[in-house]
Every structure is written in C-alpha cells, then in structure tokens.
Backbone as a printed PyTorch tensor [residue, N CA C, xyz], in Angstrom:
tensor([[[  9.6760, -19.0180,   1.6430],
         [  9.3160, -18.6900,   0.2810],
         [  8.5500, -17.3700,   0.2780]],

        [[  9.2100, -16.5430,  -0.6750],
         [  8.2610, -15.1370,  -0.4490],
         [  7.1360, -15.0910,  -1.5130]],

        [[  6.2380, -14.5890,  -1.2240],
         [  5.2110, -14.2720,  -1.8230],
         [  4.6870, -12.2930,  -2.0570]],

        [[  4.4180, -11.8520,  -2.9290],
         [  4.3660, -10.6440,  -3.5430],
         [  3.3820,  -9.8210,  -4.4250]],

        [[  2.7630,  -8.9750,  -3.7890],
         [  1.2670,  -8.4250,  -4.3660],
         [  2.2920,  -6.5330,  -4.6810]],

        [[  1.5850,  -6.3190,  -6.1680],
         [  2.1360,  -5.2360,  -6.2360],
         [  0.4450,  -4.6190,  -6.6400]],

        [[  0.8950,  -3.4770,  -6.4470],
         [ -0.4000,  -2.0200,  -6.7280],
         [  0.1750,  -0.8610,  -7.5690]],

        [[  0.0230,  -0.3450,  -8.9780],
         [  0.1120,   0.4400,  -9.3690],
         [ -0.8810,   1.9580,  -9.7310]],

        [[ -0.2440,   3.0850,  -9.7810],
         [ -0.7850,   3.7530, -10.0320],
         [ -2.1670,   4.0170,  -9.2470]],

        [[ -2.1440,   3.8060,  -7.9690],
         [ -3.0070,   4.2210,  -7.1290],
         [ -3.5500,   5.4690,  -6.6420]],

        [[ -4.6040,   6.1760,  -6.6710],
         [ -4.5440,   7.1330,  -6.2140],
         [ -4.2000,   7.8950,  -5.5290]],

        [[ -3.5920,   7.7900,  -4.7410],
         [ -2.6020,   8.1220,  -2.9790],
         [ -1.4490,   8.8030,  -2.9190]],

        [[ -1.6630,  10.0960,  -2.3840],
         [ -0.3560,  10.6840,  -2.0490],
         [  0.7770,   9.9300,  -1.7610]],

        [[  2.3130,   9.5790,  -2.1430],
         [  3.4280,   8.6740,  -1.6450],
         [  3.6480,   8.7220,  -0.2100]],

        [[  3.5590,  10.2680,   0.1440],
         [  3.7560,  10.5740,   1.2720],
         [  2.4720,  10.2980,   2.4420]],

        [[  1.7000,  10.6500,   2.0490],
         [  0.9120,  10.1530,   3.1150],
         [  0.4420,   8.4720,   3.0050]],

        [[  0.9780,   7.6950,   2.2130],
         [  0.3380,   6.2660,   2.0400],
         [  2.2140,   5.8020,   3.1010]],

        [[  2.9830,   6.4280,   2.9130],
         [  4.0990,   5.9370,   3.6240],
         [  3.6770,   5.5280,   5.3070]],

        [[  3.2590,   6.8250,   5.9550],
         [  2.9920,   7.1190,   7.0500],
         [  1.7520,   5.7630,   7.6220]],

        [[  1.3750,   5.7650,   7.0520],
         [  0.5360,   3.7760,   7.1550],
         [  1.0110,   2.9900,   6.8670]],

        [[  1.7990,   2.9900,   5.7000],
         [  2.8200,   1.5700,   5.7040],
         [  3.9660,   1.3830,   6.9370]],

        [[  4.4160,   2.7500,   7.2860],
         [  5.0930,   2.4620,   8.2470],
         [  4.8200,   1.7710,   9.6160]],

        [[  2.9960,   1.8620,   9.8610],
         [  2.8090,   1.0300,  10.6280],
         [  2.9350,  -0.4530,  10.7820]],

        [[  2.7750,  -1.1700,   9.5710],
         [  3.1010,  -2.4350,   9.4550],
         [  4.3900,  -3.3550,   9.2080]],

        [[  5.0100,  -2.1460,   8.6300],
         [  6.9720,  -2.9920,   8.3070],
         [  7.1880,  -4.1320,   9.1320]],

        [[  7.3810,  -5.0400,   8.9970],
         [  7.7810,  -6.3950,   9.9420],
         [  7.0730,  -6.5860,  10.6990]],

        [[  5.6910,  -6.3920,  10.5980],
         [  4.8400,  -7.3640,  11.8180],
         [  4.3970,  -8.2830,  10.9660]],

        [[  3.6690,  -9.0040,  11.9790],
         [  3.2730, -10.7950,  11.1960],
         [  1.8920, -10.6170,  10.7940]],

        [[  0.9930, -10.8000,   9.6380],
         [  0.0990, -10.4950,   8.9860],
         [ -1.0830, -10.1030,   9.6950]],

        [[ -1.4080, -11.0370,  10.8360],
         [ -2.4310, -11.1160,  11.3900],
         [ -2.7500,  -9.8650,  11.8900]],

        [[ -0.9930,  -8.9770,  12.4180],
         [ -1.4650,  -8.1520,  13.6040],
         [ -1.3180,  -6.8420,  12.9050]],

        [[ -1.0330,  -7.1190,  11.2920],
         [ -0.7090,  -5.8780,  10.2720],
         [ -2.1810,  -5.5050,   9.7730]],

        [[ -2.8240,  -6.3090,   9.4280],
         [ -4.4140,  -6.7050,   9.1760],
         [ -5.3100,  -5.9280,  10.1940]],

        [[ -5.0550,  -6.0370,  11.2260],
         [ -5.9120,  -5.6970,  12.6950],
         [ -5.3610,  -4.2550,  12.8780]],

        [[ -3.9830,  -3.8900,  12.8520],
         [ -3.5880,  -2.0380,  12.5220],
         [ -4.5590,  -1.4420,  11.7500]],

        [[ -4.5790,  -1.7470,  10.1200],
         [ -4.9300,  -1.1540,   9.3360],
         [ -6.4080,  -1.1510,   9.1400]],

        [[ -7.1190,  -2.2040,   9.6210],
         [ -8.5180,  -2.5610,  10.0240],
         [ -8.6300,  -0.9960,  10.6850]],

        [[ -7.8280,  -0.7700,  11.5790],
         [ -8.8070,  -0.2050,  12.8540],
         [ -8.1720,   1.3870,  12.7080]],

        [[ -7.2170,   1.9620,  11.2440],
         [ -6.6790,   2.7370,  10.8840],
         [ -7.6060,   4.3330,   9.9370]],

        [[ -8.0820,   5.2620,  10.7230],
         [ -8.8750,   5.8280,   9.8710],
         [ -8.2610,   6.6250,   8.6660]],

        [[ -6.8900,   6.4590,   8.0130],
         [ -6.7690,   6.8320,   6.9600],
         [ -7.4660,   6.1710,   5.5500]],

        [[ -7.1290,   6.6180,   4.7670],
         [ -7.8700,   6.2760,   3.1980],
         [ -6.8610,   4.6840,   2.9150]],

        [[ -5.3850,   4.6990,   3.1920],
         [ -4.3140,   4.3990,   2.6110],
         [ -4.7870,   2.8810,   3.3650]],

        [[ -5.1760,   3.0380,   4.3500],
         [ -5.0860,   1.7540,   5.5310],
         [ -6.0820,   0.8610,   4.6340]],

        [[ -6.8120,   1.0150,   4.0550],
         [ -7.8780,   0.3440,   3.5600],
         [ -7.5990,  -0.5200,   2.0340]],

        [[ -6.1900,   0.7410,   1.2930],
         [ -5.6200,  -0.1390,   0.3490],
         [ -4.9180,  -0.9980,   0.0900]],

        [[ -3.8930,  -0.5480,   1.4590],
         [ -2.8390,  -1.2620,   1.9390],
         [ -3.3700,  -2.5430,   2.6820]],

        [[ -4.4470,  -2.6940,   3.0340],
         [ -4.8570,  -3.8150,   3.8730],
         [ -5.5580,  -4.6460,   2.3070]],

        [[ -5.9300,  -4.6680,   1.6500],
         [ -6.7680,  -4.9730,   0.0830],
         [ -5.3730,  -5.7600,  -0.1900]],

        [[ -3.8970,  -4.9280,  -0.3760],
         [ -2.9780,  -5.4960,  -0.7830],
         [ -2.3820,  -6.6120,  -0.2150]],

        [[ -2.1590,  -6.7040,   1.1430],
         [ -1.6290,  -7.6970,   1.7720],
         [ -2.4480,  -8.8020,   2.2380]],

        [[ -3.9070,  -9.1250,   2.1220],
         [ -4.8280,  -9.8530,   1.4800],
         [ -4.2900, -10.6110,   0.6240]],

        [[ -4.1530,  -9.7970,  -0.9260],
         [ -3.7400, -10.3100,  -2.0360],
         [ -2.4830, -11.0140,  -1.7350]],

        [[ -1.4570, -10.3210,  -1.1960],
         [ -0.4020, -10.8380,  -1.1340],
         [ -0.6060, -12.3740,  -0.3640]],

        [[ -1.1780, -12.6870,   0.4120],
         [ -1.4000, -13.7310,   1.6140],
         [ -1.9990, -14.8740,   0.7180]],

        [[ -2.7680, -14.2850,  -0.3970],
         [ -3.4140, -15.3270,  -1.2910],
         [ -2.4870, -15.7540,  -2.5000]],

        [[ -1.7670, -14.8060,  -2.6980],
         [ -1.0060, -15.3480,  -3.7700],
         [  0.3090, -16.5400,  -3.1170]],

        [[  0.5820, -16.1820,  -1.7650],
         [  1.4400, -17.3060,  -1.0420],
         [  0.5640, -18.7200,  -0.8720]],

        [[ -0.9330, -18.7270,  -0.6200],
         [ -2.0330, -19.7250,  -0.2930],
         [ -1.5640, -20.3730,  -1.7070]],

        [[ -1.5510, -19.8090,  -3.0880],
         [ -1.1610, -20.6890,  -4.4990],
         [ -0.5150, -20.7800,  -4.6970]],

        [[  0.6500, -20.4990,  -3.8810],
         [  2.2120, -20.4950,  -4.2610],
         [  2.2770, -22.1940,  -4.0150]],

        [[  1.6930, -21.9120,  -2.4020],
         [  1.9290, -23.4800,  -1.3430],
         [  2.5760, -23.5620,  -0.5740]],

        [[  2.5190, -22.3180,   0.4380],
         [  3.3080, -21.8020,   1.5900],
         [  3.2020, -22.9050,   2.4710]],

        [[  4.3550, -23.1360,   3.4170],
         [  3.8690, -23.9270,   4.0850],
         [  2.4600, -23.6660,   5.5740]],

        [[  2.8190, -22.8850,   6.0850],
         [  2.3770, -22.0900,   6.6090],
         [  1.5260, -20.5080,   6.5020]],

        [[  0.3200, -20.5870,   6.6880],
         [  0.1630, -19.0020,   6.2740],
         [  0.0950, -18.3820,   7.4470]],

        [[ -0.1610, -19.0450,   8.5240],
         [ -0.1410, -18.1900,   9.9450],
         [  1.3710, -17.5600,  10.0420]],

        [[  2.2770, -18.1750,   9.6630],
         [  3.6010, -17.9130,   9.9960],
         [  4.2470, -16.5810,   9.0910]],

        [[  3.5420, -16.3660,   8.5240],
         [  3.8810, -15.1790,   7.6100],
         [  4.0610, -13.9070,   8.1740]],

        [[  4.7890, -12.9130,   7.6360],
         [  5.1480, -11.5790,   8.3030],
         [  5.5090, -10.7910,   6.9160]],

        [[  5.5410,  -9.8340,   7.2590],
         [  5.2740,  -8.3040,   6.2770],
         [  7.4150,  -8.1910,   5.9960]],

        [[  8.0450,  -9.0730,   4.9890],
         [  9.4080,  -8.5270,   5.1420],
         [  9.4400,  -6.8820,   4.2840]],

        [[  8.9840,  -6.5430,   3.4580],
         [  9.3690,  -5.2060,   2.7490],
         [  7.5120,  -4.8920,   2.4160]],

        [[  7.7030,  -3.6030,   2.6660],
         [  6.0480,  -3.0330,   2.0870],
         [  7.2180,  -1.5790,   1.6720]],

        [[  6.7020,  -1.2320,   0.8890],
         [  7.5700,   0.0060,  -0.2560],
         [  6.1730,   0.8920,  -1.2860]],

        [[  6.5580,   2.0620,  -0.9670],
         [  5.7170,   3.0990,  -1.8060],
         [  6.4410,   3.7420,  -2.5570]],

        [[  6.6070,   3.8710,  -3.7740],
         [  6.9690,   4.7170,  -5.2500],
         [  5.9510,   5.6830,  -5.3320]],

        [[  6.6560,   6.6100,  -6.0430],
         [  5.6880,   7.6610,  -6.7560],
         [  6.1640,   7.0870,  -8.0210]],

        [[  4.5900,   7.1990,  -8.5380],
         [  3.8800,   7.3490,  -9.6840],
         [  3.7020,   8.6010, -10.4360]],

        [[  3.2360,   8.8960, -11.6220],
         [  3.4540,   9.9260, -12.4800],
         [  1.9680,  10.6200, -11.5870]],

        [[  2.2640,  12.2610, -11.7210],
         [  1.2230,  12.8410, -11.1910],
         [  0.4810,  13.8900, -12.6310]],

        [[ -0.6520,  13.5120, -11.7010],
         [ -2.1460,  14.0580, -12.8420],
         [ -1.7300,  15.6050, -12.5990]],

        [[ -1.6270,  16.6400, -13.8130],
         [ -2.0230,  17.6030, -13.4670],
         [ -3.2590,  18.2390, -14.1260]],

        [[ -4.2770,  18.8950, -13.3390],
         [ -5.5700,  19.6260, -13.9540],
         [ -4.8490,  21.1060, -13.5740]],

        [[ -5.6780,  22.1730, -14.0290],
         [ -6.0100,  23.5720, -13.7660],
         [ -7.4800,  24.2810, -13.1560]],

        [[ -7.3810,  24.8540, -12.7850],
         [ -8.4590,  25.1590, -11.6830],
         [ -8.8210,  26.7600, -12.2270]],

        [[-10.1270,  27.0970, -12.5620],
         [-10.0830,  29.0060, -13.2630],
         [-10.1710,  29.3510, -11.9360]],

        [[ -9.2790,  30.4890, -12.3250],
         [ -9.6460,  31.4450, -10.8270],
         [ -9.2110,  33.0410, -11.1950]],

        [[ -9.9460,  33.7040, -10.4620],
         [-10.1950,  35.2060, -10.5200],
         [ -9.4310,  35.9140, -11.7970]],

        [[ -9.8300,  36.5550, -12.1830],
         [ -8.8780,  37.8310, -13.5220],
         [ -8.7000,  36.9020, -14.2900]],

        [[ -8.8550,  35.8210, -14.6900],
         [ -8.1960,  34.9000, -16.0990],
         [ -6.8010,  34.7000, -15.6700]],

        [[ -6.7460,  34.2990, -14.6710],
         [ -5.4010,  33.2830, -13.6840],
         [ -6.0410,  31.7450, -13.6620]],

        [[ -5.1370,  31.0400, -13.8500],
         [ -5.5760,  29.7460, -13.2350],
         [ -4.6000,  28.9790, -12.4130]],

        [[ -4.6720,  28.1120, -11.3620],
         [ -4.2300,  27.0610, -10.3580],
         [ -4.0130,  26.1720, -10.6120]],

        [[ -2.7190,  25.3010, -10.8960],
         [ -2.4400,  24.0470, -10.9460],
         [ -2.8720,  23.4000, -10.1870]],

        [[ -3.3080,  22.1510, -10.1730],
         [ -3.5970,  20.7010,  -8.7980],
         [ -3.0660,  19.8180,  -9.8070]],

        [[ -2.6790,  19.1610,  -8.0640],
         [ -1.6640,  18.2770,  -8.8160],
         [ -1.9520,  16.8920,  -7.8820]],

        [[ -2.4710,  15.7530,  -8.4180],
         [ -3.0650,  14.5140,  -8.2450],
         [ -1.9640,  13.5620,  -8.2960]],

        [[ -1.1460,  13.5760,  -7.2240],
         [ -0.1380,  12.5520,  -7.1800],
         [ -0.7800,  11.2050,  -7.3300]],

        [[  0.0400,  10.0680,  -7.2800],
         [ -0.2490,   8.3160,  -7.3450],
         [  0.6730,   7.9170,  -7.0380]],

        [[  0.5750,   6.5820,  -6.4570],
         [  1.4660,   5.3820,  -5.9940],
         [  2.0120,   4.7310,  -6.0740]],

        [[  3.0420,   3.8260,  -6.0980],
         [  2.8750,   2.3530,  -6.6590],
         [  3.3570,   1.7500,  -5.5760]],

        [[  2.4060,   0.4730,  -4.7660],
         [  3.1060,  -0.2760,  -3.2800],
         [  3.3430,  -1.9040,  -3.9930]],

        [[  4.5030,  -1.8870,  -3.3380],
         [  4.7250,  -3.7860,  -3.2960],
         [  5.1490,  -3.7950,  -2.1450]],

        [[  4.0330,  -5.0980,  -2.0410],
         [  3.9300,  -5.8820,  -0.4460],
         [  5.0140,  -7.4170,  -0.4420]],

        [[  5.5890,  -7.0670,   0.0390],
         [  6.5820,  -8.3080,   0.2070],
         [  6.7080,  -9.4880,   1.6240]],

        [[  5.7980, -10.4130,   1.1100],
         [  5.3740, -11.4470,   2.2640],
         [  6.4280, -12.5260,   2.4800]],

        [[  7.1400, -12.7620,   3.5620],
         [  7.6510, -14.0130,   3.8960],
         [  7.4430, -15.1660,   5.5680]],

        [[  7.9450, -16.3460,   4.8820],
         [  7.4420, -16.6520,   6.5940],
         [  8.5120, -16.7900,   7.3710]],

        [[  8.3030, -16.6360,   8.6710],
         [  9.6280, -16.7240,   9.7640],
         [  9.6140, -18.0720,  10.2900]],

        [[ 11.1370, -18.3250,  10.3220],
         [ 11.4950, -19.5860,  10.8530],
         [ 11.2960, -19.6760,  12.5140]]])
C-alpha cells in the first residue's frame, strides 16, 4: 500500500534539490533518513521533513509494516519563479530570480 507526502512551492532551486533526492531513490527509509541526516545541503533537511511525513501518513493509513518501507518515486517539479530587481550602477537594474519546488515523496513497502 503506498503512502504519499507532497511539498509545494518550496523554496529550493529544482536543480539543486534533485541532486539530494537523487541520493535516496529506492533505498528503504531508515537508510534514506540517515543520508540526508548526515547531508550538508539545505535540500537534505526538507527532503528528510518530507519523508517523515510521508512515513506518518502510511502509520494512518495502517501499513502493515513501517520498517519495511522504501522510497518507490521521490520527484522534484519546478514551481513558478519569484522575480525581484536589484538597482545597480547608471539607473540599470538586475533581475534575480528565486526559483521553487514542488517534491512528492512516494512511499511503498517491499515484499
């Protein structure tokens, strides 16, 4: 039975929140948890918040098992990006541009 935590509109580059999810794709929670624990990006810390959630929403589902669980799909979208302007020299100004996220964590257990 799968169980499923989604995150929108997160602050996080797509691209660099990928590069941490890619650490976890198909490992089994425990040892996806203990990656991202010990991961000094920003992303590792949201992504670990999410699959938490996800693990709890299987605990109310009525998994049979929660040890038995594993990471089947973790997926990053881009989200709409913020743009500000920045003044700079002669009455020029600089776009920045504040990308966002959106991750769904997709939990199932292995037979």
């Amino acid at each position: 039975m799968e169980a499923r935590a989604k995150l929108s509109y997160v602050r996080l580059s797509p691209q660099k929140t990928r590069l941490v999810v890619d650490l976890v794709r198909g490992k089994k929670v425990q040892e996806a948890m203990n990656i991202l624990k010990f991961s000094p990006q920003k992303a590792a810390a949201v992504v670990s918040k999410l699959v938490r959630s996800a693990v709890a929403n299987a605990e109310q589902k009525g998994v049979a098992d929660v040890d038995r669980l594993y990471v089947k799909t973790i997926t990053v979208d881009q989200g709409p990006v913020l743009r500000r302007f920045l003044p700079r020299a002669q009455g020029r100004a600089t776009k920045i541009r504040k990308p966002t996220s959106h991750i769904l964590v997709v939990l199932d257990e292995k037979l």
